[in-house]
N, C-alpha and C positions, 0 to 999 in steps of 0.2 A: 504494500500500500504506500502510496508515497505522500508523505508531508507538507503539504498546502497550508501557506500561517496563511495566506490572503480569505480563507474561509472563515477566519475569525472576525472577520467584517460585515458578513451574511444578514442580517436580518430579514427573517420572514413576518407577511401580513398575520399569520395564524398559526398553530404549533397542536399538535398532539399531545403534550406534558403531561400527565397526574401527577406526577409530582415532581419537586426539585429540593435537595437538601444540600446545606452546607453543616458541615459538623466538625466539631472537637472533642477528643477524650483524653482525658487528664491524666497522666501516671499517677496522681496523688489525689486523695480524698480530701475536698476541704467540707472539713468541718462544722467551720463558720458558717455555711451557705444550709444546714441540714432543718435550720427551723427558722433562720432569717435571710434576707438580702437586703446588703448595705443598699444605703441611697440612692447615691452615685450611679450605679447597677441598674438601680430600681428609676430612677430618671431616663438613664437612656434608651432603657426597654421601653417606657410609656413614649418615649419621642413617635417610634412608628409603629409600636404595636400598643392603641390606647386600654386594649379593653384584658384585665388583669383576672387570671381565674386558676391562684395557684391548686396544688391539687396533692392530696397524701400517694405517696409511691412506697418503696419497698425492696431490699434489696437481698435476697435469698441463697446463703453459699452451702454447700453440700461436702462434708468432708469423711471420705471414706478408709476405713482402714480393716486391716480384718479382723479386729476385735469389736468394731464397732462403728457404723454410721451417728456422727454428728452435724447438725444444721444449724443455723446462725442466719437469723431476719434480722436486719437492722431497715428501720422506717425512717421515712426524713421525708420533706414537703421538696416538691418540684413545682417552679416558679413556671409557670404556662402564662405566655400572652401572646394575643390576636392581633391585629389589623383589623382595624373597624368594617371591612366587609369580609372578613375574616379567611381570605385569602393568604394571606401570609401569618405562621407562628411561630413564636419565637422561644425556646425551653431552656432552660437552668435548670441543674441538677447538681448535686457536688463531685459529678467526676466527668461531667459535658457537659456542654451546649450547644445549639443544634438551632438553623431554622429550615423550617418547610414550606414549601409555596405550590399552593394548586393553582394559583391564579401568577403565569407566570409571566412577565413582561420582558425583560430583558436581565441580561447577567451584570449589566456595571450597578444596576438599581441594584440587586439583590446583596453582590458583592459591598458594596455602599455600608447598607445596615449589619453587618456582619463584620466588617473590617472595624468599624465603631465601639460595639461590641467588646469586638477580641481585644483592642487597644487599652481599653478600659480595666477590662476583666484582669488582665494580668498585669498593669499598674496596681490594681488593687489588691490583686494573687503575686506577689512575688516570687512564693515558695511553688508555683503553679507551673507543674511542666506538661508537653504535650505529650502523647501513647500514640495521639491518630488524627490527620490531618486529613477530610475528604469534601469530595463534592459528586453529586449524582444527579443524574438525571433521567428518569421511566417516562420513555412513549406508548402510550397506546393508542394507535394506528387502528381506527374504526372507518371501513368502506366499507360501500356498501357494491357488493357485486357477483356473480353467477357462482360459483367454484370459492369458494371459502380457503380452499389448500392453493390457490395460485395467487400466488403473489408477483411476479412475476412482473408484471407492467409498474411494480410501485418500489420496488424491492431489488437491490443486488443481484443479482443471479449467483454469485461467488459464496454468497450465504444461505443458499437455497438447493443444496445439493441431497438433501436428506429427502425433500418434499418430492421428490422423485420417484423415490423407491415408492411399492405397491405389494401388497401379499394377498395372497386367494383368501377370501369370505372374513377379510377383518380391516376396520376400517381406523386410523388412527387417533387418538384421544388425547395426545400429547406432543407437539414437534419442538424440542426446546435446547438450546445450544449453551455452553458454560464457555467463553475464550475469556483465558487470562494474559493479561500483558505485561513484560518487564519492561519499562523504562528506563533509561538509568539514576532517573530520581526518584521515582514514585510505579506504583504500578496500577493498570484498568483493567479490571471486570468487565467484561462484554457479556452479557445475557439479552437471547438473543429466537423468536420464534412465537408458536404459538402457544401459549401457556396455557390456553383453554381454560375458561368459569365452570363450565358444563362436567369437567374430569369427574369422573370416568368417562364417561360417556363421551361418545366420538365426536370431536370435531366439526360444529354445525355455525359458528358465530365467525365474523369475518374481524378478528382483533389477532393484532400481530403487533407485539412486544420488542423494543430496541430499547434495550436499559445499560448505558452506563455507568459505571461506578471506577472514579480516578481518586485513589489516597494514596498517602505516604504513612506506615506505620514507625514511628520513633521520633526523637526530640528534633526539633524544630523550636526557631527564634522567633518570638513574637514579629519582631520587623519582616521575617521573611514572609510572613505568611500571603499579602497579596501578591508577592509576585509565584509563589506557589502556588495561590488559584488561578491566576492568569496562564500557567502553563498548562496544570489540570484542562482547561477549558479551552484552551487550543486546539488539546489534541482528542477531549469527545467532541468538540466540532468537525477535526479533521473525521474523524470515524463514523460521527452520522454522514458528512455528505457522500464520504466512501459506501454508505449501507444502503442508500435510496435513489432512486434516479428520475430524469428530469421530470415525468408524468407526477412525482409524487412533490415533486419540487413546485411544479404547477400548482396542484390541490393548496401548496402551505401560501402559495402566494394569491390565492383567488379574494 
């Protein structure tokens, strides 16, 4: 596949997305954060996500030995806020934070409220390191047309080598692909097909799945992190336009 940065200029009239996440996971449990959130924190979360609806969570370790199984729940509140059309959320926990966006407009917005955030967060976390630095993003691809199994006119051909195959009196209920990528800095999750609602049951709904998922697992500098999402999101650019082709590129721009 070859590396196109000029895709990362693309803007389409309309998108497929269910969801898009950016996320952080902490090597270190903060503490502070299990029954309160400072200010500060708590100010810049209401800036774009007004509408505030922390919520009790839960966190459950399993420790086996052969003398004995031991479990260990520790509880602590996770700070949940919306977007007034609640399109965008935004979650604190004590060992991430994370937002998600079903209503999703463009990546410098998104990137925007997140970079704020993290800048923040770990002014205020000093002792705060990172475990998991990602950003993802699930299409689901609903057309509507004859043949449910051909993708073909919307769709790669290059990722479509499975949908080919056919067996005597059984018909498929799952077409669904796992490609992992190494990068030299980070790595992406390609998932990739028809994931089917219906499973078991065969294949009848016309939705076709393009989910990628770019992180880097291990410590990272607070400063580094936008320009480690601007590369994340180069190269699931590059990869969706590599996965679709013009007729589908038509549909995104109608």
């Amino acid at each position: 596949m070859e590396t196109k940065r000029e895709f990362e200029n693309i803007y389409y009239k309309r998108n497929y997305l269910t969801e898009v996440i950016i996320r952080v996971d902490l090597l270190n449990h903060i503490e502070a954060i299990e029954k309160e959130l400072p200010k500060n924190i708590n100010s810049v979360a209401m800036h774009n996500f007004s509408i505030a609806e922390p919520r009790d969570a839960f966190i459950q370790r399993v420790e086996m030995s052969s003398k004995r199984i031991r479990t260990d729940r520790k509880e602590f509140s996770e700070w949940v806020f919306h977007s007034r059309d609640r399109g965008k959320s935004l979650i604190i926990g004590p060992q991430w934070f994370y937002i998600t966006c079903s209503k999703y407009d463009k990546y410098e917005n998104l990137k925007e409220d997140f970079i704020k955030l993290c800048n923040d967060f770990f002014k205020q976390y000093e002792e705060a390191q990172f475990s998991r630095l990602g950003i993802r993003y699930i299409n689901s691809l609903k057309i509507n047309k004859d043949n449910p199994l051909d993708w073909s006119k919307y769709i790669n051909k290059k990722l479509l080598g499975l949908f080919n195959l056919s067996f005597e009196n059984a018909k498929p209920s799952r077409i669904f692909h796992n490609f992992e990528l190494n990068f030299s800095d980070f790595n992406l999750r390609f998932q990739f097909g028809m994931h089917n609602p219906d499973y078991p049951a065969q294949i009848k709904q016309n939705i076709f799945i393009l989910d990628f998922d770019a992180y880097y697992q291990g410590l990272i500098e607070p400063k580094d992190v936008s320009d480690c999402l601007d590369q994340y999101h180069i190269e699931i650019q590059n990869l969706f336009e590599f996965s679709i082709t013009d007729n589908l590129r038509g549909e995104l721009n109608e």
